[in-house]
N, CA, C and O atoms as a GROMACS GRO file, in nm:
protein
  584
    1UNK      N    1  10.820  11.895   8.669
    1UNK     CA    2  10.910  11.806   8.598
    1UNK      C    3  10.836  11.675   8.571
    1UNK      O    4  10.772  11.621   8.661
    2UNK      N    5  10.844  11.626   8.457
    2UNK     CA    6  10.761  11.508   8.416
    2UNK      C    7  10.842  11.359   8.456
    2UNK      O    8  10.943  11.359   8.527
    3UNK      N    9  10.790  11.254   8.406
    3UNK     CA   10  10.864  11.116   8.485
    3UNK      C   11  10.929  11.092   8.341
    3UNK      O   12  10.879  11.126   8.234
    4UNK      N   13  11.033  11.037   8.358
    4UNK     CA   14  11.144  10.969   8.270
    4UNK      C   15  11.094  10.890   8.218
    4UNK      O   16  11.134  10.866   8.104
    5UNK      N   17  10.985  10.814   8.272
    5UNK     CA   18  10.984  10.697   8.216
    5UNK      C   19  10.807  10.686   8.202
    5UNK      O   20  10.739  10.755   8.277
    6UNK      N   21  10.760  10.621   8.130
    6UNK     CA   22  10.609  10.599   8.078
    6UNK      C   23  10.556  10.526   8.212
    6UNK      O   24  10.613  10.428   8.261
    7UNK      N   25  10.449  10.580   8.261
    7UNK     CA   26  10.381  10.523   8.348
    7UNK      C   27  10.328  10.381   8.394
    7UNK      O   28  10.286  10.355   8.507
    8UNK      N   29  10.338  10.293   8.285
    8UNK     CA   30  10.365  10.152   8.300
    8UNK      C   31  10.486  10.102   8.293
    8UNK      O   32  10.511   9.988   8.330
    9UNK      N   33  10.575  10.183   8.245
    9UNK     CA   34  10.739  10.115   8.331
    9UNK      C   35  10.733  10.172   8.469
    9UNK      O   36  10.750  10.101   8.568
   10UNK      N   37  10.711  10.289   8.474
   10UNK     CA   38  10.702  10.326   8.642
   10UNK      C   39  10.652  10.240   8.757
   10UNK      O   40  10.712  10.212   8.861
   11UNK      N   41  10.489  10.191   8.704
   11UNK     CA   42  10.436  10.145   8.785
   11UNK      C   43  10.492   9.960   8.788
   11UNK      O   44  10.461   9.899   8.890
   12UNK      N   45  10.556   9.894   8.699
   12UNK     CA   46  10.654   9.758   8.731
   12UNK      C   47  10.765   9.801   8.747
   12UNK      O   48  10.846   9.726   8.693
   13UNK      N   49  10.827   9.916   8.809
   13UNK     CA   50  10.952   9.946   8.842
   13UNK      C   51  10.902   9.953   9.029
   13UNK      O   52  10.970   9.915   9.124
   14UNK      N   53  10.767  10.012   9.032
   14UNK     CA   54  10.768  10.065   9.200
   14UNK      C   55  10.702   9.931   9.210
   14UNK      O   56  10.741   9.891   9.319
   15UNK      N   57  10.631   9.848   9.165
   15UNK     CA   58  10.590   9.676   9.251
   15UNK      C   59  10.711   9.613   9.216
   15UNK      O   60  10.686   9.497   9.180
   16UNK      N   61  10.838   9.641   9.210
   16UNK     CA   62  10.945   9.568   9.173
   16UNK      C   63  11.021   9.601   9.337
   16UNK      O   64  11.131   9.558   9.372
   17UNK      N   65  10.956   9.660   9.395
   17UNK     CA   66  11.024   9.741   9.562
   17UNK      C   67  10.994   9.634   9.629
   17UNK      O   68  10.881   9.590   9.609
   18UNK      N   69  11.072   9.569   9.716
   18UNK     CA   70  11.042   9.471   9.810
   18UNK      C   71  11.043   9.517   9.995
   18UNK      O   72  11.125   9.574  10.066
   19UNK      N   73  10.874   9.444  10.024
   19UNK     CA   74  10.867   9.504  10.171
   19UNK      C   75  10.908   9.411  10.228
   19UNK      O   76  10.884   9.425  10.348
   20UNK      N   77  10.957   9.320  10.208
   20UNK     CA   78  11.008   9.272  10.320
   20UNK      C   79  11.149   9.153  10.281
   20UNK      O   80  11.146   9.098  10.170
   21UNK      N   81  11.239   9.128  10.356
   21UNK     CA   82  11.409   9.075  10.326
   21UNK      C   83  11.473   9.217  10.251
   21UNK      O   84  11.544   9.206  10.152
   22UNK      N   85  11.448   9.321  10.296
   22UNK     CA   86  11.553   9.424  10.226
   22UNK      C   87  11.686   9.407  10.284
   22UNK      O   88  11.711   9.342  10.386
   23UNK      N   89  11.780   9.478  10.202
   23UNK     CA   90  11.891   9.497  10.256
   23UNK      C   91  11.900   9.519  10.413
   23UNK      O   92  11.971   9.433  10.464
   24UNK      N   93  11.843   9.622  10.514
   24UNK     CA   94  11.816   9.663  10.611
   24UNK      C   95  11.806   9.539  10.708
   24UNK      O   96  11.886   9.489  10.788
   25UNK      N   97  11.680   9.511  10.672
   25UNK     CA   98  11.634   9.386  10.749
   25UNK      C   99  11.721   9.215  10.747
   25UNK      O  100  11.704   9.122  10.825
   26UNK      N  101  11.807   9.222  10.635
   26UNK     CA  102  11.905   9.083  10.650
   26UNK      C  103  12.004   9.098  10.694
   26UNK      O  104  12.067   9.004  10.742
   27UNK      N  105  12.057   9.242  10.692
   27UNK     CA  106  12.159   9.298  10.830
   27UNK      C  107  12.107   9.282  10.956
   27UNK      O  108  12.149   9.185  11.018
   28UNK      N  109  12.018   9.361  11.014
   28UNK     CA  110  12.006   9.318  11.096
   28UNK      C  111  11.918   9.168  11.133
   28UNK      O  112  11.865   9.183  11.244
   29UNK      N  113  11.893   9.063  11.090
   29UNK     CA  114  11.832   8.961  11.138
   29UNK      C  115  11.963   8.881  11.144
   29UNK      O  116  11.949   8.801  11.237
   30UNK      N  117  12.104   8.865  11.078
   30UNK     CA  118  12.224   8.837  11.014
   30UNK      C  119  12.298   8.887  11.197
   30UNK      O  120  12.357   8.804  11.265
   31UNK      N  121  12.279   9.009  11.238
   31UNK     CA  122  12.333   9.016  11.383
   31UNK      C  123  12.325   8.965  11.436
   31UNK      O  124  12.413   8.896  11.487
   32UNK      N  125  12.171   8.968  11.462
   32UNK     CA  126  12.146   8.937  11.608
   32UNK      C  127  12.125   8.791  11.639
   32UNK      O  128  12.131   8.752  11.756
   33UNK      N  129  12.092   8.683  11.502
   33UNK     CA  130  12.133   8.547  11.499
   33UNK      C  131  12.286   8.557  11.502
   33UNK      O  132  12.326   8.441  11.502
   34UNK      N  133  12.360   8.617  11.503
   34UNK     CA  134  12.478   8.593  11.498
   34UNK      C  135  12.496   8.563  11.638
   34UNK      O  136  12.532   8.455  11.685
   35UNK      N  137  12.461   8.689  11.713
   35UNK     CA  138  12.469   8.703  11.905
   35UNK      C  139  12.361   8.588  11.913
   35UNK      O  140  12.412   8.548  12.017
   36UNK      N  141  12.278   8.518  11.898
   36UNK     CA  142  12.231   8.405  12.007
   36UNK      C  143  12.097   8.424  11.959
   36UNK      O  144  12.032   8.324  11.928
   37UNK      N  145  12.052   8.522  11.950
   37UNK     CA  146  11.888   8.557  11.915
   37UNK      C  147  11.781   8.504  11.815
   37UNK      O  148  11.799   8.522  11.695
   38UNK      N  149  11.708   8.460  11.845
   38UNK     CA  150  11.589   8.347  11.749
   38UNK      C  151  11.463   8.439  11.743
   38UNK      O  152  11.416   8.506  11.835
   39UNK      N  153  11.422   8.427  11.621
   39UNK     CA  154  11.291   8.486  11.578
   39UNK      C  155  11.192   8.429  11.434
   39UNK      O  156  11.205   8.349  11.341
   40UNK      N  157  11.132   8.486  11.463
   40UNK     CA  158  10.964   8.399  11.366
   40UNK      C  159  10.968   8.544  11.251
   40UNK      O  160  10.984   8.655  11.301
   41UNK      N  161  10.957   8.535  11.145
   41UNK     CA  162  10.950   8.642  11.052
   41UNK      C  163  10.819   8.650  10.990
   41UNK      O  164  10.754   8.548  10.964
   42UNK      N  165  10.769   8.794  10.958
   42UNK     CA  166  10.656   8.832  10.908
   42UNK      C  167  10.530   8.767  10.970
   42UNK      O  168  10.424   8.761  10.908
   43UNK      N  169  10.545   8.718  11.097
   43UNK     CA  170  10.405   8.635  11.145
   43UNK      C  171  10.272   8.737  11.117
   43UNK      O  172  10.238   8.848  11.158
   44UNK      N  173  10.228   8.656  11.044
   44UNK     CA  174  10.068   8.672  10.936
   44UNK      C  175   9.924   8.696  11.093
   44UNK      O  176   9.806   8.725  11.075
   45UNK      N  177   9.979   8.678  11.199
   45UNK     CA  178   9.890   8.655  11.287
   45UNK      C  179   9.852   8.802  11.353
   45UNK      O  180   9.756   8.858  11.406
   46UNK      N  181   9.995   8.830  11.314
   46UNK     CA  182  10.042   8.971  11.445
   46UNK      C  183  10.002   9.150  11.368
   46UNK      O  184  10.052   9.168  11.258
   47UNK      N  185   9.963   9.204  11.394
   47UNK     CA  186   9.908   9.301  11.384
   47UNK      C  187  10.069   9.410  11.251
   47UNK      O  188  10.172   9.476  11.267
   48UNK      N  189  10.009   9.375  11.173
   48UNK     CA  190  10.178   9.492  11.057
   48UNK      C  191  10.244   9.360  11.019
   48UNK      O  192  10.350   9.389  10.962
   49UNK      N  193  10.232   9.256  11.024
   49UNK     CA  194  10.320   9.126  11.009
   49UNK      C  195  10.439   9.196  11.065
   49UNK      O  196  10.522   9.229  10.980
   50UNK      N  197  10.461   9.220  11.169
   50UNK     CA  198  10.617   9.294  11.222
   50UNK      C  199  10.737   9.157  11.162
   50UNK      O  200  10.712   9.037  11.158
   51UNK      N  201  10.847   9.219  11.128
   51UNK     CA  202  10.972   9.196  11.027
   51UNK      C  203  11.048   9.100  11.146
   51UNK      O  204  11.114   9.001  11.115
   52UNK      N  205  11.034   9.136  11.258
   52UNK     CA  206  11.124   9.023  11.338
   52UNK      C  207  11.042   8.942  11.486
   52UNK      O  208  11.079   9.008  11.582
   53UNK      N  209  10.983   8.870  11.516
   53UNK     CA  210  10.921   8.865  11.608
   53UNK      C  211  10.973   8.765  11.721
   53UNK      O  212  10.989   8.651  11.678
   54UNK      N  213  11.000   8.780  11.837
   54UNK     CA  214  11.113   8.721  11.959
   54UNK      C  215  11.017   8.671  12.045
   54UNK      O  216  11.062   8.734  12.141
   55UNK      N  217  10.944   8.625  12.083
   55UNK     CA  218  10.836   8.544  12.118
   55UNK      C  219  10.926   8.532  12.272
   55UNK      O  220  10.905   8.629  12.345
   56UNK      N  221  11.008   8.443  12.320
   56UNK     CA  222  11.151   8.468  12.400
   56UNK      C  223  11.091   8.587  12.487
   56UNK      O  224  11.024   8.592  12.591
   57UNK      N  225  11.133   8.661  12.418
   57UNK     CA  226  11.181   8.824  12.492
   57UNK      C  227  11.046   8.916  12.471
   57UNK      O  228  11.050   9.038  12.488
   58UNK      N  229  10.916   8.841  12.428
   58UNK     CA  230  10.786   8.892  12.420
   58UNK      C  231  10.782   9.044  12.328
   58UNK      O  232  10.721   9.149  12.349
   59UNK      N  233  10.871   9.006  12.227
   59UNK     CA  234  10.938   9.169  12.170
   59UNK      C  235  10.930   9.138  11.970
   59UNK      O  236  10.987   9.048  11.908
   60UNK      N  237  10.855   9.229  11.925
   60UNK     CA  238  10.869   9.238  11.804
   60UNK      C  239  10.959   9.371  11.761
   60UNK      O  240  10.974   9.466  11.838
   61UNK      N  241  11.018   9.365  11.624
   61UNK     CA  242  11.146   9.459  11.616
   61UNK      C  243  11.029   9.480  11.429
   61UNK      O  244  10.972   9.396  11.359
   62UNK      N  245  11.041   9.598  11.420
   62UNK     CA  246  10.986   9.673  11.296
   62UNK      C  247  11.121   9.777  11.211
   62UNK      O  248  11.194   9.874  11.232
   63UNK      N  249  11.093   9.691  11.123
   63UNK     CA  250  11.240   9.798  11.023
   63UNK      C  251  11.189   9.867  10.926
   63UNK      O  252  11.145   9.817  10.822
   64UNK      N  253  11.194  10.006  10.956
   64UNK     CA  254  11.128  10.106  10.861
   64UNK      C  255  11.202  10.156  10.732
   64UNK      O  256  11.316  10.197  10.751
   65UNK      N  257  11.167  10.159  10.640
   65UNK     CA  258  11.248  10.272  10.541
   65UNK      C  259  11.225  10.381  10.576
   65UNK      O  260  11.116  10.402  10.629
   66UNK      N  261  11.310  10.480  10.560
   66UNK     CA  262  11.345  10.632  10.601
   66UNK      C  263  11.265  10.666  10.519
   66UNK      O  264  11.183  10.739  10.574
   67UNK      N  265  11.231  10.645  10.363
   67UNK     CA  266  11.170  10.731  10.229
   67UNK      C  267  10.978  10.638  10.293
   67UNK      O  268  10.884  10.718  10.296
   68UNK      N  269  10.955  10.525  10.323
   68UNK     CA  270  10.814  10.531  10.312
   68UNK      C  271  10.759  10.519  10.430
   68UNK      O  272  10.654  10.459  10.454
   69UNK      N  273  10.859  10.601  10.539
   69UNK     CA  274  10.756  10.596  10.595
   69UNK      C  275  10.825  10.739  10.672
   69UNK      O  276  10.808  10.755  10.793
   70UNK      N  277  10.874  10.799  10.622
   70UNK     CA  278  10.910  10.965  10.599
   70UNK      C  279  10.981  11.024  10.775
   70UNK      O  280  10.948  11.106  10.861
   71UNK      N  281  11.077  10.934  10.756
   71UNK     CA  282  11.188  10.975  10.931
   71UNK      C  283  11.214  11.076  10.888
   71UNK      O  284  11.217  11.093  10.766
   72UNK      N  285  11.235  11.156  10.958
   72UNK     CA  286  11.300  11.292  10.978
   72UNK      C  287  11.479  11.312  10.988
   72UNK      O  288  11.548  11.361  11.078
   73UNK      N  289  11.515  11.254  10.859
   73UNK     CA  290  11.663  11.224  10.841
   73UNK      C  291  11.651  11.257  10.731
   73UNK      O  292  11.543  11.288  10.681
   74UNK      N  293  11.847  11.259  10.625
   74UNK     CA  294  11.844  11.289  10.515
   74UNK      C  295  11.834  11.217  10.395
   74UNK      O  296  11.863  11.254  10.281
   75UNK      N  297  11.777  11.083  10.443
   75UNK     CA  298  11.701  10.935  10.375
   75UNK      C  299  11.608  10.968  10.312
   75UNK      O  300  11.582  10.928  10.198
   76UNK      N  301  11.519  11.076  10.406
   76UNK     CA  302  11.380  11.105  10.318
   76UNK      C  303  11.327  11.241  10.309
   76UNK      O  304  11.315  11.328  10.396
   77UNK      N  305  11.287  11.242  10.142
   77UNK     CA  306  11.218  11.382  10.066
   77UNK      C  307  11.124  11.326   9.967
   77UNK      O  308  11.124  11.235   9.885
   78UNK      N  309  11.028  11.440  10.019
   78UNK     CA  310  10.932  11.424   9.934
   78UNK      C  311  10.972  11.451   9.804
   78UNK      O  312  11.065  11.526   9.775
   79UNK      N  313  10.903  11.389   9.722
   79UNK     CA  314  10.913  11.401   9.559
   79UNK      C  315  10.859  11.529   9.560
   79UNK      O  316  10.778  11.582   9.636
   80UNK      N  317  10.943  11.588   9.424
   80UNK     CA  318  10.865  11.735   9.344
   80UNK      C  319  10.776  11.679   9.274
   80UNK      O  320  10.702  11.768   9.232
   81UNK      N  321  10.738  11.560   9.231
   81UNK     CA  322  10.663  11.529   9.118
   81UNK      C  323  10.538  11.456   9.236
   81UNK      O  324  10.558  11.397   9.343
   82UNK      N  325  10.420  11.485   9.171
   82UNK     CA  326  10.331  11.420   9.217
   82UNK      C  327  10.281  11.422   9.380
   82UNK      O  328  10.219  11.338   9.445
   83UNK      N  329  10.326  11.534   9.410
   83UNK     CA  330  10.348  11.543   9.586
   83UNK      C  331  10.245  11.521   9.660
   83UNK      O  332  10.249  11.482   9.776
   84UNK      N  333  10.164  11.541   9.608
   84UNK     CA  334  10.019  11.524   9.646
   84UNK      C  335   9.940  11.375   9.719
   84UNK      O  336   9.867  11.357   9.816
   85UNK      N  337  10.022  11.252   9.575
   85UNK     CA  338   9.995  11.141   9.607
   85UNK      C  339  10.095  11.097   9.700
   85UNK      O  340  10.053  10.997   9.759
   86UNK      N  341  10.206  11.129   9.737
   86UNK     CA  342  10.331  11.075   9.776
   86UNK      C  343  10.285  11.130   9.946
   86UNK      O  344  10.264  11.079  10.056
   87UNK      N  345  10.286  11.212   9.906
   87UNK     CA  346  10.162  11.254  10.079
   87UNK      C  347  10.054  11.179  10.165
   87UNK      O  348  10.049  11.143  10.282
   88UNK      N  349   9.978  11.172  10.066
   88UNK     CA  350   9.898  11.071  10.090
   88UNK      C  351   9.912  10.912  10.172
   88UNK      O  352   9.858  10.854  10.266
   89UNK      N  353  10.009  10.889  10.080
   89UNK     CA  354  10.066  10.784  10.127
   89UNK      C  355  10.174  10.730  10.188
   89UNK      O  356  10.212  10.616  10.214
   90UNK      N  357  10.218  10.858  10.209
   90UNK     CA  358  10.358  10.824  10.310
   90UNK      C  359  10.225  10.838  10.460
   90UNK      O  360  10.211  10.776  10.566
   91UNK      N  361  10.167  10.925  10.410
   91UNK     CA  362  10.049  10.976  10.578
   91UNK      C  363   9.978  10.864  10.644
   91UNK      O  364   9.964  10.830  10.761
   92UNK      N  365   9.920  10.801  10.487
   92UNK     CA  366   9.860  10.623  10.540
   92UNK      C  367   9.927  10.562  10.584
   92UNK      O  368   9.882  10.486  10.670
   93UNK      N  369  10.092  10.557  10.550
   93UNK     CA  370  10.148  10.432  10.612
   93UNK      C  371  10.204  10.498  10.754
   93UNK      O  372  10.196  10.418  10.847
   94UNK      N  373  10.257  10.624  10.789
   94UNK     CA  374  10.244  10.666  10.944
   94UNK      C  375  10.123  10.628  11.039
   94UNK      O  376  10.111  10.596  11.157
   95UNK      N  377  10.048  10.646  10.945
   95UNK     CA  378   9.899  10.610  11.019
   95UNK      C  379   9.868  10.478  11.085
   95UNK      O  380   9.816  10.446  11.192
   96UNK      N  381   9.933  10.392  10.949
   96UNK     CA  382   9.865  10.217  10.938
   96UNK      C  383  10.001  10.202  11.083
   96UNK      O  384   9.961  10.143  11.183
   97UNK      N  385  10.109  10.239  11.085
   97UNK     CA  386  10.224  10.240  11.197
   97UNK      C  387  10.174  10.256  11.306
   97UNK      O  388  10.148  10.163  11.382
   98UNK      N  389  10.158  10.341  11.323
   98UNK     CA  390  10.088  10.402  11.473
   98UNK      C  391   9.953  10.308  11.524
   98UNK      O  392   9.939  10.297  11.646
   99UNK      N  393   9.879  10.256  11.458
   99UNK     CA  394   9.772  10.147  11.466
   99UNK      C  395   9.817  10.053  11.473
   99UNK      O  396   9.781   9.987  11.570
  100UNK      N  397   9.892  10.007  11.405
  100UNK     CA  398   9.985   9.841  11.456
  100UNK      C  399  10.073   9.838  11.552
  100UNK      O  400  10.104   9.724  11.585
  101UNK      N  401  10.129   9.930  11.615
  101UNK     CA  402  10.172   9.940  11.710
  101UNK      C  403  10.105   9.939  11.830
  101UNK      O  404  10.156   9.886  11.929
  102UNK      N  405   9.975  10.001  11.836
  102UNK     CA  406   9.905  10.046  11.950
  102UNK      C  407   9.827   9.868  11.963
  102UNK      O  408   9.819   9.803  12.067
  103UNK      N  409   9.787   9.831  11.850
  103UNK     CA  410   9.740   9.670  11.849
  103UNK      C  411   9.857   9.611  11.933
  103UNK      O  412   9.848   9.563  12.046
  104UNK      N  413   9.968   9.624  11.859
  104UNK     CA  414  10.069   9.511  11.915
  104UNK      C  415  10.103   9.549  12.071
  104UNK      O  416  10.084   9.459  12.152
  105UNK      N  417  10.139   9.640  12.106
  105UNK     CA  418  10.121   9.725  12.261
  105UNK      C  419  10.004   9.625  12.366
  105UNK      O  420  10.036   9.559  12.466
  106UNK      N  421   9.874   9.639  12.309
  106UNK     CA  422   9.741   9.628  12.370
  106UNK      C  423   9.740   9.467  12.356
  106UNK      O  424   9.655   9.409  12.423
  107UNK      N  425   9.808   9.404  12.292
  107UNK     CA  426   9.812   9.270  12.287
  107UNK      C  427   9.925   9.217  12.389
  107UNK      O  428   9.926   9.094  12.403
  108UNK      N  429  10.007   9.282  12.453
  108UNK     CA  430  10.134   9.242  12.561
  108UNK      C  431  10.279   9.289  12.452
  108UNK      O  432  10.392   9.318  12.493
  109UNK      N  433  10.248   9.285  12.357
  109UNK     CA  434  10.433   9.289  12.310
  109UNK      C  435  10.431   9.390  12.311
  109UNK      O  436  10.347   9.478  12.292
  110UNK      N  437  10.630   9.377  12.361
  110UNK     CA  438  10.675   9.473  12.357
  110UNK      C  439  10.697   9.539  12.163
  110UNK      O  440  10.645   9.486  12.065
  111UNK      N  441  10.766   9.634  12.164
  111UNK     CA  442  10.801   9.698  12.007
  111UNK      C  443  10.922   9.813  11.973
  111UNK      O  444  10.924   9.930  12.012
  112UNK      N  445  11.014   9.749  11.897
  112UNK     CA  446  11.133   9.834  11.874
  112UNK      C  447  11.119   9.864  11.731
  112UNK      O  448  11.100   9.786  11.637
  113UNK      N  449  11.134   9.990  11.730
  113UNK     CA  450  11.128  10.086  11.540
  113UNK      C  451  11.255  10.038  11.529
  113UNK      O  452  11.325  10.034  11.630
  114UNK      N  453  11.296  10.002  11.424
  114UNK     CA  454  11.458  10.057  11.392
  114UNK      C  455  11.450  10.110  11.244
  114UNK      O  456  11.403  10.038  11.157
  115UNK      N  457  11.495  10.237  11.217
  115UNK     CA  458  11.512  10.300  11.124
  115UNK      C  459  11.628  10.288  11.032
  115UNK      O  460  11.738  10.327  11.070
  116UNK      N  461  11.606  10.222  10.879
  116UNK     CA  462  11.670  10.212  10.782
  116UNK      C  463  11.840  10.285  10.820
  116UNK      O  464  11.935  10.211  10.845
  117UNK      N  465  11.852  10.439  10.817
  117UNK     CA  466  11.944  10.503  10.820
  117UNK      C  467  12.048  10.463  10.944
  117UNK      O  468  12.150  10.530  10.962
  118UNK      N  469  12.014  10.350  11.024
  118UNK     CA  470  12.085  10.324  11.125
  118UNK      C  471  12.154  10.158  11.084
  118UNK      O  472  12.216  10.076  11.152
  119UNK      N  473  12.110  10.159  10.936
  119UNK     CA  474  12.200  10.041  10.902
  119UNK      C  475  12.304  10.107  10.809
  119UNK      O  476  12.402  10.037  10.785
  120UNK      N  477  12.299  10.218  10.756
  120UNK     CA  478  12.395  10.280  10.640
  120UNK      C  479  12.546  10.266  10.690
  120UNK      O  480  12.612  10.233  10.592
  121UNK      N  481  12.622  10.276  10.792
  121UNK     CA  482  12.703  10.322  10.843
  121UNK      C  483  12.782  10.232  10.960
  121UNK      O  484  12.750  10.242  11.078
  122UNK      N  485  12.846  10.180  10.934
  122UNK     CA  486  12.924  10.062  11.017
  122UNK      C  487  12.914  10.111  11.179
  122UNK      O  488  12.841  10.050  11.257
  123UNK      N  489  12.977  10.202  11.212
  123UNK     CA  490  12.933  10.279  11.348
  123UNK      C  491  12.808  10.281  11.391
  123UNK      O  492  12.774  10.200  11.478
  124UNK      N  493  12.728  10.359  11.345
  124UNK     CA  494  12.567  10.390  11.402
  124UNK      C  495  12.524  10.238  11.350
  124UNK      O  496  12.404  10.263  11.360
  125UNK      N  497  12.524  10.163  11.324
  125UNK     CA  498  12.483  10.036  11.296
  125UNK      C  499  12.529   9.920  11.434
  125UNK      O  500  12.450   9.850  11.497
  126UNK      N  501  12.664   9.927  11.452
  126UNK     CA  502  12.686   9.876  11.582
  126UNK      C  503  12.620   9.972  11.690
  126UNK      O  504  12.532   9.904  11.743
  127UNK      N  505  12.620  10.070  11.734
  127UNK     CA  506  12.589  10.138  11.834
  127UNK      C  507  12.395  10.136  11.819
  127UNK      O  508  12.330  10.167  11.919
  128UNK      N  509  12.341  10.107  11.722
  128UNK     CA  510  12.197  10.079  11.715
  128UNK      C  511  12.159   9.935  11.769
  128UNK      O  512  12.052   9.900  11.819
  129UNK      N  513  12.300   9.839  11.742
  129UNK     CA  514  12.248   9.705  11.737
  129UNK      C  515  12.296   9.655  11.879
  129UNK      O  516  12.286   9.539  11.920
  130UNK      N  517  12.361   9.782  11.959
  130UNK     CA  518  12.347   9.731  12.117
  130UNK      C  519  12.273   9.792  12.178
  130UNK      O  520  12.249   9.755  12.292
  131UNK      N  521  12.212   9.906  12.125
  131UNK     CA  522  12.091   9.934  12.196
  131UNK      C  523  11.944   9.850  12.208
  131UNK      O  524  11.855   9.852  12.293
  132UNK      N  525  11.962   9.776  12.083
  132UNK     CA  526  11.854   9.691  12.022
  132UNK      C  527  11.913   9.604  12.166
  132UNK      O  528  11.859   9.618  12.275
  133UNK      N  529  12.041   9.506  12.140
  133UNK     CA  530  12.027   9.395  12.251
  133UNK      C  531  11.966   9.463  12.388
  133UNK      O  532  11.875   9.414  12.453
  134UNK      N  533  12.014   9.550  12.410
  134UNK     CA  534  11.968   9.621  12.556
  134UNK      C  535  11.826   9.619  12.582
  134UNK      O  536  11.757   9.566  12.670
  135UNK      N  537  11.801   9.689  12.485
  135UNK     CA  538  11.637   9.699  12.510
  135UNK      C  539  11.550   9.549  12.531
  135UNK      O  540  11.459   9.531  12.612
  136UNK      N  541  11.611   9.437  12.423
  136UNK     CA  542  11.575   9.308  12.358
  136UNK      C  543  11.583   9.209  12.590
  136UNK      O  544  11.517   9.134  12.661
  137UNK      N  545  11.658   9.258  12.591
  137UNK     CA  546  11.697   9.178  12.746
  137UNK      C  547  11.648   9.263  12.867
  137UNK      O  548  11.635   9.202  12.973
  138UNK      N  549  11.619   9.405  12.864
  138UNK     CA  550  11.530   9.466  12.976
  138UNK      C  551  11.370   9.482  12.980
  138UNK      O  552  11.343   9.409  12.885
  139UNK      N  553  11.269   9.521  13.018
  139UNK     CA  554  11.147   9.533  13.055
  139UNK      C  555  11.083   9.668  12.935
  139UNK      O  556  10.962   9.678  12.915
  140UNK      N  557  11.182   9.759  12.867
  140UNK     CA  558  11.087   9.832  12.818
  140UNK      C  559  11.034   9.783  12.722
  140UNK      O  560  11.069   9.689  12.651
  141UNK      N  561  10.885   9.893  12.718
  141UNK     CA  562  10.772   9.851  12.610
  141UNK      C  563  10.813   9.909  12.478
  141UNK      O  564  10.801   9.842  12.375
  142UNK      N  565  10.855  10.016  12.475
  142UNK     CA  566  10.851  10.040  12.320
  142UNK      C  567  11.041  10.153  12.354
  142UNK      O  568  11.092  10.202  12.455
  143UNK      N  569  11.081  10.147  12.209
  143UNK     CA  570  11.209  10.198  12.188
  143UNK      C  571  11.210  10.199  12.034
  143UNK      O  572  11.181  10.102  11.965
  144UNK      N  573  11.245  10.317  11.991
  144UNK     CA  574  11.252  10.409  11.846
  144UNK      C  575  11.390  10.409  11.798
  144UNK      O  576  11.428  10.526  11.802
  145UNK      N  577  11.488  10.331  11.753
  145UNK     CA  578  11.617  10.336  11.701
  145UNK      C  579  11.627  10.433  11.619
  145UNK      O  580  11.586  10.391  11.511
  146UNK      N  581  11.670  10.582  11.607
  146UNK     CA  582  11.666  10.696  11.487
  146UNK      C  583  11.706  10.794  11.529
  146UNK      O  584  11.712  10.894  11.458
   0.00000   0.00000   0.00000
């Protein structure tokens, strides 16, 4: 199946995608300042510029999209078109994940995933965002919201 649209609308339609203040991420930063919680955003210093960083609670919080960075939910499918490249690069950015994590780990912080699909839904959104405080106020190192 071919693309709808001419390959230079495509390509200023996909740099028109924003990585960082998505919907996802101003929900939850919008919480947990709500509950009491202070954080430094995108610090340029820290290994992935992680999306929320708690300096406090020695804890950075990473908010994934389900589609780029390919959770195992019904958020994300590979394209029929072009699968090849979409592979590629969903694989780099699991990859570039798993390396910024293991940096941020090996540097003392702690690290919480939280996965896109756990903001869709008023329920799993509260029940994600007290697991988040939980984790945010006890000793563990890493915790996967998904």
């Amino acid at each position: 199946m071919t693309d709808i649209v001419d390959s230079q609308t495509r390509s200023r339609m996909m740099a028109g995608i924003k990585n960082s203040n998505t919907r996802p991420e101003m929900l939850i930063r919008k919480a947990l300042h709500g509950m009491g919680f202070r954080y430094r955003l995108h610090d340029k210093k820290l290994p992935g510029k992680p999306d929320l960083v708690l300096p406090r609670y020695n804890a950075v919080i990473q908010i994934h999209g389900c589609f780029w960075h390919a959770h195992n939910c019904p958020l994300f499918k590979l394209p029929k078109t072009r699968t090849e490249f979409w592979q590629e690069k969903i694989t780099g950015n699991q990859a570039r994940d798993k390396k910024n994590v293991e940096k941020l780990m090996a540097q003392g912080w702690r690290v919480l995933i939280w996965w896109e699909c756990n903001t869709r839904k008023p329920d799993s959104f509260q029940i994600a965002l007290q697991e988040a405080v939980h984790w945010l106020q006890g000793n563990e190192k890493y915790l996967e919201i998904g």
